[in-house]
C-alpha positions as CSV (number, residue, x, y, z in Angstrom):
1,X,124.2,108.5,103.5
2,X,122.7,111.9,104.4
3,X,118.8,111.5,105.1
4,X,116.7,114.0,103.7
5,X,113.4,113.5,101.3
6,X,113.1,117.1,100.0
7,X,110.3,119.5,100.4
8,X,108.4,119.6,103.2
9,X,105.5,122.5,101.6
10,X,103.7,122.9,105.0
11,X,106.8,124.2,106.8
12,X,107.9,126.2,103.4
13,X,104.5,128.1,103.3
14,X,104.8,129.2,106.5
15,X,109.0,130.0,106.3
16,X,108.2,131.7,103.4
17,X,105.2,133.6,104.0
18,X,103.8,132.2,100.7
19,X,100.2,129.8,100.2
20,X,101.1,126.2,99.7
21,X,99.0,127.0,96.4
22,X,101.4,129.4,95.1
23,X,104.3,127.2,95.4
24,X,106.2,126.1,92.4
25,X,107.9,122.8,93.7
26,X,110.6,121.2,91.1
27,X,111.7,119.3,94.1
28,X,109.4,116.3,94.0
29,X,109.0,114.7,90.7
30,X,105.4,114.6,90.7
31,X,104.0,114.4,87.4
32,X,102.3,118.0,86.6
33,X,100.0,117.0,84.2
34,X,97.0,116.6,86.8
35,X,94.8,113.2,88.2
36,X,93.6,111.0,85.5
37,X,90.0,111.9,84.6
38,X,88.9,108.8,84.6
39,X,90.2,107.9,88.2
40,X,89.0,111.3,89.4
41,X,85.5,110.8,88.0
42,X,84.8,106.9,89.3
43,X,86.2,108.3,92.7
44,X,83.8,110.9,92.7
45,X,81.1,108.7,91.8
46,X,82.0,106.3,94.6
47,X,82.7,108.7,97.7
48,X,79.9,107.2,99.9
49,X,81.7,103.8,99.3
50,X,83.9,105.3,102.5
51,X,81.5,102.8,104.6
52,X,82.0,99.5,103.8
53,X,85.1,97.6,103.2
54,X,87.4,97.1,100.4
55,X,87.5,94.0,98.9
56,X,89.8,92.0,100.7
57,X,91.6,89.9,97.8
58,X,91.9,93.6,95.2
59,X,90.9,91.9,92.4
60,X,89.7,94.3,90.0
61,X,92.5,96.6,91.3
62,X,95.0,93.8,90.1
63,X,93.3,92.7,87.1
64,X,94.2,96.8,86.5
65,X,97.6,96.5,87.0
66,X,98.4,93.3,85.6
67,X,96.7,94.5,81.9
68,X,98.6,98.4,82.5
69,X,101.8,96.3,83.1
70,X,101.5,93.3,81.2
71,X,101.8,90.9,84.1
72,X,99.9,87.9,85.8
73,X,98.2,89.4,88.7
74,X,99.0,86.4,90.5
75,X,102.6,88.1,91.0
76,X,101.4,91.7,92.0
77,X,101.6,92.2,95.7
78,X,100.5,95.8,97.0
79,X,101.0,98.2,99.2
80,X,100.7,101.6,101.0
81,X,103.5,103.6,99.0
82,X,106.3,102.0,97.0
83,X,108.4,102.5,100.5
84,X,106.2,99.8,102.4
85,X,107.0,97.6,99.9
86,X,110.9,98.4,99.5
87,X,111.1,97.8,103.3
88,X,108.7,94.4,103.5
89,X,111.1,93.1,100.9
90,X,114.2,93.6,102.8
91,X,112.3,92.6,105.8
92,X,111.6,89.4,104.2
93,X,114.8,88.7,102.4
94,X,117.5,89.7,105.4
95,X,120.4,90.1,102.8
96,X,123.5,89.8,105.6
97,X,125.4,91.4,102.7
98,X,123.8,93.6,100.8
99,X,125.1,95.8,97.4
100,X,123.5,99.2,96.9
101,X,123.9,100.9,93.9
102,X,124.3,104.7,94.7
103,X,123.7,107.9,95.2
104,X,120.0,106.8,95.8
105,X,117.1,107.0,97.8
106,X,118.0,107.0,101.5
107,X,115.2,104.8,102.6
108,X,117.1,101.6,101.2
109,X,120.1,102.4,103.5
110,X,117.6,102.9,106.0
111,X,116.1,99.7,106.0
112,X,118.8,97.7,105.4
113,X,120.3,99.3,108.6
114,X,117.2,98.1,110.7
115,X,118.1,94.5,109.7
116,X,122.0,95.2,110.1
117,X,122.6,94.1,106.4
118,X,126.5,95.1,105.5
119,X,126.5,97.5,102.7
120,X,128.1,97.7,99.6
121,X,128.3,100.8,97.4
122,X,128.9,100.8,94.1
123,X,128.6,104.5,92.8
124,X,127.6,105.9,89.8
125,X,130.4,108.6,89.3
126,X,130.3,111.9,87.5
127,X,133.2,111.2,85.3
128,X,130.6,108.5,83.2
129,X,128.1,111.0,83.1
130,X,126.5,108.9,86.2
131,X,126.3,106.0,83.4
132,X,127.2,102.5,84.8
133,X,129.3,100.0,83.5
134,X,127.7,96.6,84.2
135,X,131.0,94.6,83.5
136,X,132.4,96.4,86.5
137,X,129.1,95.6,88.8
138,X,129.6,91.5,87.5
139,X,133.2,91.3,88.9
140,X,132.1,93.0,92.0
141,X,129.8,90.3,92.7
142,X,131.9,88.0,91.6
143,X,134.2,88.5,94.3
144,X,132.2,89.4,97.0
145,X,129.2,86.8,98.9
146,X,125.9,89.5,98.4
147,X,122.7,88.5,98.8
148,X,121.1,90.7,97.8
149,X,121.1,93.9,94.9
150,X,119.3,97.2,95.5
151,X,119.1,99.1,92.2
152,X,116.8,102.4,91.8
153,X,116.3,102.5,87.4
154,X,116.1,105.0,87.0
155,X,118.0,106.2,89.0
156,X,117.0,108.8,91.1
157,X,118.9,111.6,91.5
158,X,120.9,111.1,88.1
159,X,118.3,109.9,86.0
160,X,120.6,107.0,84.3
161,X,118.6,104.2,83.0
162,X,120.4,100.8,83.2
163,X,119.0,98.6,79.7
164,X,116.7,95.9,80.8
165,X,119.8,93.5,78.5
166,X,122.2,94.7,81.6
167,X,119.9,94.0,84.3
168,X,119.3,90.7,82.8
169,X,123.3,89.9,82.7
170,X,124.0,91.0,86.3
171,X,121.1,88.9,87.2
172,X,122.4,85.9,85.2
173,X,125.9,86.3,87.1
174,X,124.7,86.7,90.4
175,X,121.3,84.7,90.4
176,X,120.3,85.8,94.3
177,X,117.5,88.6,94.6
178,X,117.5,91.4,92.6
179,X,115.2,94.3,93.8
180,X,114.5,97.1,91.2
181,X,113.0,100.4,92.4
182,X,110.8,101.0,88.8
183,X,109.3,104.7,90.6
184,X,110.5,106.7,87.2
185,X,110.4,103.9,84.9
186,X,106.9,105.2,83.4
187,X,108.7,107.9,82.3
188,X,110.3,106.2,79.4
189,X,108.8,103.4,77.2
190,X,108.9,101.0,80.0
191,X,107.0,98.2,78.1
192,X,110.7,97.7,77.1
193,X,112.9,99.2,79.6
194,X,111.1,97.7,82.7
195,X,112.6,94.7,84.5
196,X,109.0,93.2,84.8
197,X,109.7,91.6,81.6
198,X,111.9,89.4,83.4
199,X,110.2,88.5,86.0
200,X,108.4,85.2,84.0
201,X,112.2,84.3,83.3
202,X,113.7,84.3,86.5
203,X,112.7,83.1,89.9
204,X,114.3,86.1,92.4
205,X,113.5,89.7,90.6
206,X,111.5,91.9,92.8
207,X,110.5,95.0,90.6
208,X,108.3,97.8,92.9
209,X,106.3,100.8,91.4
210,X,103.8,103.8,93.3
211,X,101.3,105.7,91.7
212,X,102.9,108.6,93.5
213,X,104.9,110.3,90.6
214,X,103.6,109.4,87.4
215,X,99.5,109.3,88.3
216,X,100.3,112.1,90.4
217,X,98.8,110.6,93.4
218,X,100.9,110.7,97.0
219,X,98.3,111.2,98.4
220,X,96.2,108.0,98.0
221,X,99.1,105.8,99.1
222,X,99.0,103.4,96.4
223,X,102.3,101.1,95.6
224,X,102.6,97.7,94.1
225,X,105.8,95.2,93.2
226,X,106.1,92.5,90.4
227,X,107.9,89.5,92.3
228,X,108.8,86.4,90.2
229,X,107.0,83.1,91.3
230,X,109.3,81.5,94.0
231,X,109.7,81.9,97.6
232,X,109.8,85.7,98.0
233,X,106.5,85.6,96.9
234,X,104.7,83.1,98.6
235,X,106.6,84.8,101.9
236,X,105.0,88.2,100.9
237,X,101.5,86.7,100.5
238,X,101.7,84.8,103.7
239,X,101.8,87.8,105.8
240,X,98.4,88.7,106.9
241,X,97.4,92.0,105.4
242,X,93.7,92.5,104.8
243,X,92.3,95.9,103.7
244,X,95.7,97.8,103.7
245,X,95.0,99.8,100.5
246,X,92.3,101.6,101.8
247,X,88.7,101.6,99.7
248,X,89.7,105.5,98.0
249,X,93.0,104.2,96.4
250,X,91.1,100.8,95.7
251,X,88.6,102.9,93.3
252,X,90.6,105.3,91.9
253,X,93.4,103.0,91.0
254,X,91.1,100.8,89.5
255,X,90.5,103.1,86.4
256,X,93.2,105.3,86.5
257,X,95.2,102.4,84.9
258,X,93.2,101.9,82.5
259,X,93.0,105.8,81.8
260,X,95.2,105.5,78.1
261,X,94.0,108.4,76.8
262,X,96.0,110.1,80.2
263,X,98.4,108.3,80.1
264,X,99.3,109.0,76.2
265,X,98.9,112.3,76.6
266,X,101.1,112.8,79.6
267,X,103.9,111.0,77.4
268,X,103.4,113.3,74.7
269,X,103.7,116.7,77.4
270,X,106.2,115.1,79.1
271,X,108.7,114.7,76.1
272,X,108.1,118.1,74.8
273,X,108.3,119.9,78.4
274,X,111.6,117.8,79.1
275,X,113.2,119.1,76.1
276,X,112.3,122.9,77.2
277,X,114.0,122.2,80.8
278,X,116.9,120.3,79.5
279,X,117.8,123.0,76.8
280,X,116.8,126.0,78.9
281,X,119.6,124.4,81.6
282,X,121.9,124.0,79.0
283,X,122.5,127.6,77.7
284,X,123.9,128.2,81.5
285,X,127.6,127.9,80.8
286,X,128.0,127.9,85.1
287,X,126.1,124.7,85.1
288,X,126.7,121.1,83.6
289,X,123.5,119.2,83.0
290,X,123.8,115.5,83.2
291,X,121.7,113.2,80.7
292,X,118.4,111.9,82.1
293,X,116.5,109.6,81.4
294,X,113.4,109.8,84.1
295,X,111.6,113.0,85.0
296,X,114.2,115.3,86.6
297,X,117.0,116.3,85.9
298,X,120.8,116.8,87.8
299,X,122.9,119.8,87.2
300,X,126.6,120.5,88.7
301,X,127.6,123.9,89.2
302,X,130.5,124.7,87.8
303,X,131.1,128.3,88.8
304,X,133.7,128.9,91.9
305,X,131.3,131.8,93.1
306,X,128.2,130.7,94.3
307,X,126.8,127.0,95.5
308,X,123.3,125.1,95.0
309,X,122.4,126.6,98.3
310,X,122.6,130.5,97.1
311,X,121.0,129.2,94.1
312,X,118.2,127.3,96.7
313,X,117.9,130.4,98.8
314,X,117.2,133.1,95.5
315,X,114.7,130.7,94.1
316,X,112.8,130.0,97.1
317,X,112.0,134.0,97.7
318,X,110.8,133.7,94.6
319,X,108.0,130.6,95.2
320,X,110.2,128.1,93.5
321,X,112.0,125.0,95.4
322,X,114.4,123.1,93.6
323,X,115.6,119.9,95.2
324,X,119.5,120.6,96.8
325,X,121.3,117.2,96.2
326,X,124.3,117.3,98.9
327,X,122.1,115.1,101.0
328,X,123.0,112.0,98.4
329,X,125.6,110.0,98.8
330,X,129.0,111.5,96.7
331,X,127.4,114.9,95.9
332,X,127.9,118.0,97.2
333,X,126.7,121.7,97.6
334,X,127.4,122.1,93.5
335,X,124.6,119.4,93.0
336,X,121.1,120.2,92.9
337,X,118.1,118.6,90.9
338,X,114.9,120.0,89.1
339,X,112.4,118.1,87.7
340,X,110.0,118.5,85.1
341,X,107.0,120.8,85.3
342,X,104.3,123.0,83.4
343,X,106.0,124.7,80.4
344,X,104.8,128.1,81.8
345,X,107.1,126.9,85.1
346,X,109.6,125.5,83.4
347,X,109.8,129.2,82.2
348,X,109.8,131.4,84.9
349,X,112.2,128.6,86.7
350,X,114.8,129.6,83.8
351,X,114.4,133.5,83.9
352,X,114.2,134.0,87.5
353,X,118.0,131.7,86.9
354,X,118.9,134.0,84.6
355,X,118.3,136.7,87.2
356,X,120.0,135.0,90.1
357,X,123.3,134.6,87.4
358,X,123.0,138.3,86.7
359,X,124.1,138.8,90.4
360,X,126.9,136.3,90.8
């Protein structure tokens, strides 16, 4: 595992010469289609609210989340980013064997590390178009002790999507905790690809979500997970934790859930602005575009003469940051990801490509 989290805009802008502003980043999967108005306009109303405390048990925040995600609230733990809560569950949990399914996000590696869990990778490989095989995952388990499976759905960075039915059979077979990293999941029709609807049935799945990409909101450090009644839960709620989502991500979260006219409408650009990226990548015979089913997209280069970091360097004169992808596990300098931005981006993304292949 190679550790690396993408753009870091501060250091670009000045590298570059160029205003943060003016920076088209396709590196970080946020969600271009702006704050929800709703949650913009009750945080706005609410800015002297900075002196007095949040309420301590978040119950209007919850009540939010459980009606946006169809869940009790009594099983919604939060916390400050979806990576708090990935590394309080490990914490918790102390899997002495844990299997990872990967390439993935290097803080599960990470944390698992800190607790010096033996890990297991099972890899999505390029030959199945990154698609998984969940036969192959159940005899895996089957012959080794885990305690414990890590899964990113989807999968970030090659957008597979593993059906809720297969989750449910690998949990079935194995029956130990299950953690599901849900971060892209709003990104398809996750009332029935999301592994919350099993949380009711089983007593060990652990499903964790941040506002970060799809409300477009890193910076109000707002994360939550869906943990099935049981043990894990009633560990998670025992730790003292009062006021850590602060009173600003208390407010704005509380609407911006409830925001459907938002959050229709960013389904409806999203599909349409997908399709544009997707298509545009596709016409590049020196590239292979993988399937995706999240909000960004992996390509391979296929061409002998140039690598994702001439293509990285090119772009980024131009103002445009694409995310290299040799820092995942099993990919290397051919790999890089983009994800899904304004159309008028999207655009100028696929002619200033066009200009870069006109030199190679």
């Amino acid at each position: 595992m190679k550790n690396n989290h993408g753009a870091n805009l501060h250091h670009l802008s000045e590298t570059l010469g160029i205003n943060q502003n003016q920076i088209i980043d396709f590196s970080s999967n946020i969600n271009p289609f702006g704050l929800s108005p709703k949650g913009l306009k009750k945080l706005e109303e609410n800015l002297t609210l900075a002196s007095i405390y949040p309420d301590s048990d978040y119950t209007d925040l919850k009540a939010s989340i459980s009606e946006y995600c169809n869940c009790s609230p009594n099983n919604i733990i939060l916390g400050s980013g979806a990576t708090e809560l990935i590394c309080s569950s490990i914490r918790i949990i102390k899997p002495k064997n844990t299997l990872l399914l990967s390439p993935a996000y290097s803080e599960y590696e990470n944390e698992l590390k800190k607790i010096n869990s033996n890990i297991y990778k099972f890899f999505y490989k390029k030959e199945n178009n990154f698609n998984i095989n969940i036969e192959e995952v159940i005899s895996l388990i089957k012959k080794n002790n885990f305690d414990m499976i890590v899964i990113c759905n989807p999968n970030n960075p090659t957008g597979t999507l593993i059906p809720i039915e297969d989750i449910e059979k690998l949990y079935l077979s194995f029956n130990k905790p299950i953690m599901i990293d849900e971060t892209y999941i709003e990104f398809t029709n996750f009332s029935k690809t999301s592994a919350i609807n099993l949380v009711d049935k089983y007593d060990k799945i652990i499903v964790i979500r941040g506002t970060s990409k799809f409300f477009s909101t890193p910076g109000i450090r707002l994360g939550y997970s869906i943990i099935s009644k049981g043990e894990i839960l009633e560990t998670i709620k025992s730790i003292p934790n009062l006021w850590n989502i602060n009173i600003f991500a208390t407010i704005m979260g509380e609407a911006m859930f409830k925001d459907k006219d938002f959050i229709d409408m960013c389904h409806l650009k999203f599909k349409d602005n997908f399709t544009l990226l997707f298509e545009g990548l596709s016409k590049f015979k020196e590239f292979k575009v993988y399937p995706s089913q999240s909000n960004f997209i992996l390509c391979e280069i296929l061409s002998p003469n140039f690598n994702a970091n001439n293509l990285y360097d090119f772009l980024a004169k131009r103002g445009i940051i694409i995310r290299k992808a040799e820092s995942f596990d099993e990919l290397n300098n051919n790999f890089f990801r983009v994800c899904v931005l304004t159309k008028e981006n999207i655009n100028f993304l696929l002619q200033e490509i066009y200009n870069f292949l006109q030199e190679y």
